[in-house]
C-alpha positions in Angstrom: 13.8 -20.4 11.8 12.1 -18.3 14.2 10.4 -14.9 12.9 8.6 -12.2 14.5 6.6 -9.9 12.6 6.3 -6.4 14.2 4.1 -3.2 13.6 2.4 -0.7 15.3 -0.6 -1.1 13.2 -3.6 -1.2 15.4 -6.5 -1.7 12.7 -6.7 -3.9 9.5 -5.8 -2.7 6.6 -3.2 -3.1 3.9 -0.4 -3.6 6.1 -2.2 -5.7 8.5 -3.2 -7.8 5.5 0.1 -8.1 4.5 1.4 -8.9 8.0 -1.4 -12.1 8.1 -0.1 -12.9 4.6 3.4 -13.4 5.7 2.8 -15.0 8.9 0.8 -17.5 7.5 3.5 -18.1 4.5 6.1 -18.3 6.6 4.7 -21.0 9.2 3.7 -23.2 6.2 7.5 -23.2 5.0 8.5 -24.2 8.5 9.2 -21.1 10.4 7.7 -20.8 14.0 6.5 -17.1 13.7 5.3 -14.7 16.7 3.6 -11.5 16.2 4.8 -8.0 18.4 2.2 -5.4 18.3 0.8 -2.9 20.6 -0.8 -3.5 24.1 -4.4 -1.4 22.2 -4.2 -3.4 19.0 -6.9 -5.7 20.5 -9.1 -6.6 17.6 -5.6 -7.9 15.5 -4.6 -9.6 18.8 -7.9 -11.9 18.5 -7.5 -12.6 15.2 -4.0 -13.4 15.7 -5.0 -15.8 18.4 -7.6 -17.7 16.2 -4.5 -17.9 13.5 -2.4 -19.8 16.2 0.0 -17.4 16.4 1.6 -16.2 19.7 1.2 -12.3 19.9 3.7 -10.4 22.5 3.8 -6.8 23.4 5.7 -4.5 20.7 7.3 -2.4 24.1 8.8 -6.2 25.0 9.1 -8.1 21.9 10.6 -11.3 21.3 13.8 -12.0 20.2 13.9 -13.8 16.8 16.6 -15.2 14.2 14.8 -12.5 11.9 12.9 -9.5 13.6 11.0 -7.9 10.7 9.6 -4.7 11.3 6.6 -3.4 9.2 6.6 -0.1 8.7 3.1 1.8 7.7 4.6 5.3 9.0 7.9 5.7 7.6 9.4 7.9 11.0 8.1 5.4 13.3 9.7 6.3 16.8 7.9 3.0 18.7 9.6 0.9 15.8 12.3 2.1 15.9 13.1 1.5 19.3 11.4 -2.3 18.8 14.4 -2.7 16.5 17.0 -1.2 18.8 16.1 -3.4 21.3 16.3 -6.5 19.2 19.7 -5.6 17.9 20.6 -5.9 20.8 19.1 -8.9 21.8 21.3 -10.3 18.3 18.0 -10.4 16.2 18.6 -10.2 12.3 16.6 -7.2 11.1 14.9 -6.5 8.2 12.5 -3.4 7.5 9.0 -3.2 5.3 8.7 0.1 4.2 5.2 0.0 3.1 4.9 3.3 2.2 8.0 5.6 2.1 7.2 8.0 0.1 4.6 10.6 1.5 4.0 14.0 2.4 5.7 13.6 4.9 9.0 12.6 3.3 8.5 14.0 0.0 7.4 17.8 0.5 6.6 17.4 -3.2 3.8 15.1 -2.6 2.1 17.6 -1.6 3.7 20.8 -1.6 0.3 23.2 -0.2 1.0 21.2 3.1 3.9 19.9 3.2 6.8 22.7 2.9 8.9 21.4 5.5 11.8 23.0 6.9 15.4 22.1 5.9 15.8 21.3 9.5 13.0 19.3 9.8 14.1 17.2 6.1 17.6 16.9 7.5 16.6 15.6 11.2 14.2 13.0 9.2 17.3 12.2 7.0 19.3 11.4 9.7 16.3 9.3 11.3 15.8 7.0 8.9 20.1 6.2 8.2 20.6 6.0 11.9 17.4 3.3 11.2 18.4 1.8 8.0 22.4 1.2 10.0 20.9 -1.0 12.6 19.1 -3.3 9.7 20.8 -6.4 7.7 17.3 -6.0 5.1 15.2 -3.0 3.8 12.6 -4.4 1.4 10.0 -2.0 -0.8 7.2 -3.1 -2.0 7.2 -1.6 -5.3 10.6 -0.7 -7.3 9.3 2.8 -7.2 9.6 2.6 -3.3 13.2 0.9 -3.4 14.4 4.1 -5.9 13.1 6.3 -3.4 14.6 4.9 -0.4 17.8 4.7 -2.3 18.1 8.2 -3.7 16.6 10.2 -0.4 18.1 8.6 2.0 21.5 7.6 0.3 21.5 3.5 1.7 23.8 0.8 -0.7 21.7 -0.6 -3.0 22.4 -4.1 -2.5 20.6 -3.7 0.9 17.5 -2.5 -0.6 15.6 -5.3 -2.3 11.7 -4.5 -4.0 9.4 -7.9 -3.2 6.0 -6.4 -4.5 2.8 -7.3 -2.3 1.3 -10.7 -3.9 -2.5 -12.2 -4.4 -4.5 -14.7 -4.7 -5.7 -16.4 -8.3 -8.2 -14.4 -10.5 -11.9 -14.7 -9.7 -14.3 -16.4 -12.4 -15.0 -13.2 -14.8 -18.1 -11.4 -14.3 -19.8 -9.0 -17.0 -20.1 -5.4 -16.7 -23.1 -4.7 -14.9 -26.1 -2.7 -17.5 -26.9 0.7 -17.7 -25.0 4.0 -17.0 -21.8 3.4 -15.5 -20.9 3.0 -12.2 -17.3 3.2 -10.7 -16.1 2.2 -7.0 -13.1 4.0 -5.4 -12.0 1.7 -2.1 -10.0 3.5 0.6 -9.5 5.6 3.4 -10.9 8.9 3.4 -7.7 10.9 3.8 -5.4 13.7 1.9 -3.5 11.1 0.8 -6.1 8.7 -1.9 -7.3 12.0 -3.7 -11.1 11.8 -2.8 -11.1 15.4 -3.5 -9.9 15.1 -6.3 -12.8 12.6 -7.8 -15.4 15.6 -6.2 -13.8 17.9 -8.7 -13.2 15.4 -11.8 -17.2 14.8 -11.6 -17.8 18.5 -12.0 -15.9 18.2 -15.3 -17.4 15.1 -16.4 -19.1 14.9 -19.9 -20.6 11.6 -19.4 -22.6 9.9 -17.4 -21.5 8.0 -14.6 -21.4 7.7 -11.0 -18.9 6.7 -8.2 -19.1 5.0 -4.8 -16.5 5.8 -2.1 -15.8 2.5 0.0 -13.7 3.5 3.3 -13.6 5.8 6.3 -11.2 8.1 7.5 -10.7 12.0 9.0 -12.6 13.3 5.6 -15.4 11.3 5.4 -17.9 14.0 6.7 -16.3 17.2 5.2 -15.9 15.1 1.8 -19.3 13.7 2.1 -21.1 17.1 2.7 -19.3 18.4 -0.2 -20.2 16.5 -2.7 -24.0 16.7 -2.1 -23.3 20.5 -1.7 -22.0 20.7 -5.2 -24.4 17.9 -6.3 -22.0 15.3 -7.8 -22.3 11.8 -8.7 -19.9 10.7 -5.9 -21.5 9.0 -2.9 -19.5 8.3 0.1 -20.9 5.1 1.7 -18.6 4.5 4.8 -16.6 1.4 5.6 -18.3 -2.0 3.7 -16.9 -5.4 4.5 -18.0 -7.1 1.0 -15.6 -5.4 -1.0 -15.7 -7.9 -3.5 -19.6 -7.2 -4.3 -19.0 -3.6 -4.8 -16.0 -4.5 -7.2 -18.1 -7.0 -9.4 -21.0 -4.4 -9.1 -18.5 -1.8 -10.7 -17.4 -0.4 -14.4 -14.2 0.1 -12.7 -11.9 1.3 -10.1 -11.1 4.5 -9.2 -7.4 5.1 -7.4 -7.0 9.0 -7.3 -4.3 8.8 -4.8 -1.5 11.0 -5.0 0.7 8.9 -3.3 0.7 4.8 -3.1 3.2 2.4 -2.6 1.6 -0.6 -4.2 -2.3 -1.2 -2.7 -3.8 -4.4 -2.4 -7.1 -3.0 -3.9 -5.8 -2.2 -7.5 -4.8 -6.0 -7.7 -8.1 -7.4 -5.7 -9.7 -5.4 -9.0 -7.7 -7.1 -11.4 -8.4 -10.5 -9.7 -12.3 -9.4 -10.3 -11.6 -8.5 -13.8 -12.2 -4.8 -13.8 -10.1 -1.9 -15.4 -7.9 0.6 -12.9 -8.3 4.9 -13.7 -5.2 5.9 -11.1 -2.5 8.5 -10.7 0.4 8.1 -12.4 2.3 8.2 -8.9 5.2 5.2 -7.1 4.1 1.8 -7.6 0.5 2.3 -9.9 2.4 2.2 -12.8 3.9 -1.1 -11.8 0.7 -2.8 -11.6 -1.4 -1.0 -14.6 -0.5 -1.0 -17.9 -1.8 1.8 -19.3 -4.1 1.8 -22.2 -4.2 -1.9 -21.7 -5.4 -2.9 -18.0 -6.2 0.7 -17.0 -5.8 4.3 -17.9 -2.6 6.2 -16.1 -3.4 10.2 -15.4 -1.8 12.7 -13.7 -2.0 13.5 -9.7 -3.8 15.9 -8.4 -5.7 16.7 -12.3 -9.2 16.4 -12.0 -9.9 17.2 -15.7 -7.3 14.4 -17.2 -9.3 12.1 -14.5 -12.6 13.2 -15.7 -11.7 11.9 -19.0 -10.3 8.9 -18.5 -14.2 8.2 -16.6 -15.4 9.2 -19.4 -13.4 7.5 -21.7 -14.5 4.0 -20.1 -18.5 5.3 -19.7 -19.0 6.1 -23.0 -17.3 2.7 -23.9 -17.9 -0.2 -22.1 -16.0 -2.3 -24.1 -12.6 -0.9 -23.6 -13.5 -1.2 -20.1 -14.6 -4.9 -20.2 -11.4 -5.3 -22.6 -9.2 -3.9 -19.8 -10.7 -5.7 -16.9 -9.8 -8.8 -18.8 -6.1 -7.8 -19.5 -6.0 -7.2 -15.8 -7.4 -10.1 -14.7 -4.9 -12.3 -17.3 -2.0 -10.5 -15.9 -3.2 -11.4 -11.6 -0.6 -14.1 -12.2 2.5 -12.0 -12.1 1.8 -11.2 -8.9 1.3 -14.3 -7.4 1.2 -14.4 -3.3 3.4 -17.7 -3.5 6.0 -15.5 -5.1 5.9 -12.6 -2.9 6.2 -15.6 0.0 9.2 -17.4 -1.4 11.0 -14.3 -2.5 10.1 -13.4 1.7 12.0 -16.5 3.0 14.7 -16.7 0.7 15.6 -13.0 2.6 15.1 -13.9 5.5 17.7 -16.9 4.9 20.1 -14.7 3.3 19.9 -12.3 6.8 21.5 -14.7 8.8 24.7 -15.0 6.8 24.8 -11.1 4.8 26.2 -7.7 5.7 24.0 -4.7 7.4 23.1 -1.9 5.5 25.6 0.6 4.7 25.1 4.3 3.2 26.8 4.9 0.4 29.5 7.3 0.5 29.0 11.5 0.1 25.2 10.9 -0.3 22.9 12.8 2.0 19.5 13.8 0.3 
């Protein structure tokens, strides 16, 4: 079988991960794979090249038995016309919505910024079933994302399938480090992982502990100068490549986000045995149980976040006691799973029905 992966991603990250994931998974079960991306997505077309795979230009891509779109922004106009073209050139398609459900989408994800017209929500509406008719597969990486898809954009449910994002085996457990304790939040620095919301829980904080914030992004500087403005515990360190030190270095991780689909950094903490504070929001309730591999609080609530840090400063046991939990329940989502799951839809493509909206739905 011959598969192309596409995006317009043109730095790593979550979806490039999962893109190099895939790739990989599928040429060790056989398939020949190529990668489309953008002409400026040079540093992911080197690493490509040192993969062995054959990277082509997203504005010319490459027909394939399976043409399989990722999708990091959910209103995509470059992918969607990648997929036009490859229906035509009788690709099968299937869709990755990595993250469906923003601002963007959702004016309730954040309703300050995001009051969008009923024009504008319509016209998106009808983007994305105009998109979702030219697809045989939509898959969701949480089951959070697939009920979204399904009741804001009306698609037939048997289309929509949820194949959550898979990892590695758990690391060898290492102890809690001494002393007051210290938390790592790993992300970028944008409206959308709740930074600002951390800055404001630490002003409510009744304990003692700190936080470093492991990413960049268009808030770094603004963020940054406000927390040593209002003199919090919260230190904004930039981008870091050992990721894994900082987790094993922390109490915990911090997840503030007020919108996720299903990150790749709540699971690399629970391969490093460490407990998860995050918003109650999409997939994060998928992959933390609360009480029992994390603590679960509201979006957008910097007291109930406040004392959930608390909670686990004042205690490191619980924490330690939660970072194990987590790292016993890695398993579940095992990469080979996510993989196998992967190709068996990409088999079923070839011989199954497009997607179809459901009948009288249009929210």
């Amino acid at each position: 079988m011959r598969v192309v992966l596409a995006s317009t991603v043109t730095g790593r990250g979550g979806v490039w991960r999962h893109i190099t994931d895939v790739a990989d998974g599928m040429q060790a079960r056989g398939c020949e794979v190529d990668l489309a991306l953008p002409a400026d997505a040079l540093a992911l077309r080197r690493e490509a090249a040192t993969r062995g795979l054959t990277v082509r230009d997203l504005g010319a891509s490459a027909r394939g038995e399976v043409f399989h779109v990722h999708l990091a922004d959910t209103y995509d106009n470059v992918a969607f016309r990648a997929i036009v073209r490859a229906r035509r050139r009788g690709s099968r398609i299937v869709v990755t919505e990595h993250l469906p459900r923003s601002d963007a989408s959702d004016p309730t994800a954040r309703p300050e910024t995001s009051a969008a017209t009923r024009g504008a929500y319509t016209a998106k509406t009808t983007f994305k079933r105009v998109q979702y008719a030219l697809c045989d597969r939509i898959i969701c990486v949480s089951e959070s994302s697939r009920q979204f898809v399904l009741s804001r954009y009306g698609v037939s449910p048997d289309a929509v399938v949820a194949i959550p994002n898979g990892i590695g085996s758990a690391n060898p457990f290492i102890r809690l480090p001494d002393g007051p304790a210290h938390f790592v939040a790993i992300g970028s620095v944008i409206a959308q992982k709740g930074f600002d919301v951390l800055i404001e829980a630490a002003g409510s904080a009744r304990s003692s502990w700190s936080v470093d914030v492991i990413g960049e992004g268009a808030h770094l500087a603004q963020w940054s100068a406000l927390s040593e403005e209002l003199a919090v515990p919260i230190r904004f360190v930039g981008g870091l490549d050992d990721v894994s030190s900082a987790l094993d270095a922390a109490s915990a991780l911090v997840v503030p986000s007020r919108w996720e689909a299903w990150p790749y950094v709540a699971l690399e903490a629970m391969q490093h045995g460490r407990a998860i504070v995050a918003s109650n929001v999409d997939g994060l309730p998928e992959i933390v149980a609360d009480g029992t591999t994390g603590i679960l609080v509201p979006p957008d609530d910097p007291v109930a976040l406040a004392h959930a840090l608390d909670r686990l400063a004042d205690d490191g046991s619980t924490a330690e006691a939660m970072g194990r939990a987590g790292r016993d329940r890695v398993p579940s989502f095992a990469i080979d799973t996510m993989l196998s799951r992967l190709f068996d839809e990409y088999r079923s493509t070839r011989r199954g029905r497009r997607v179809g909206a459901t009948d009288g739905h249009s929210s």
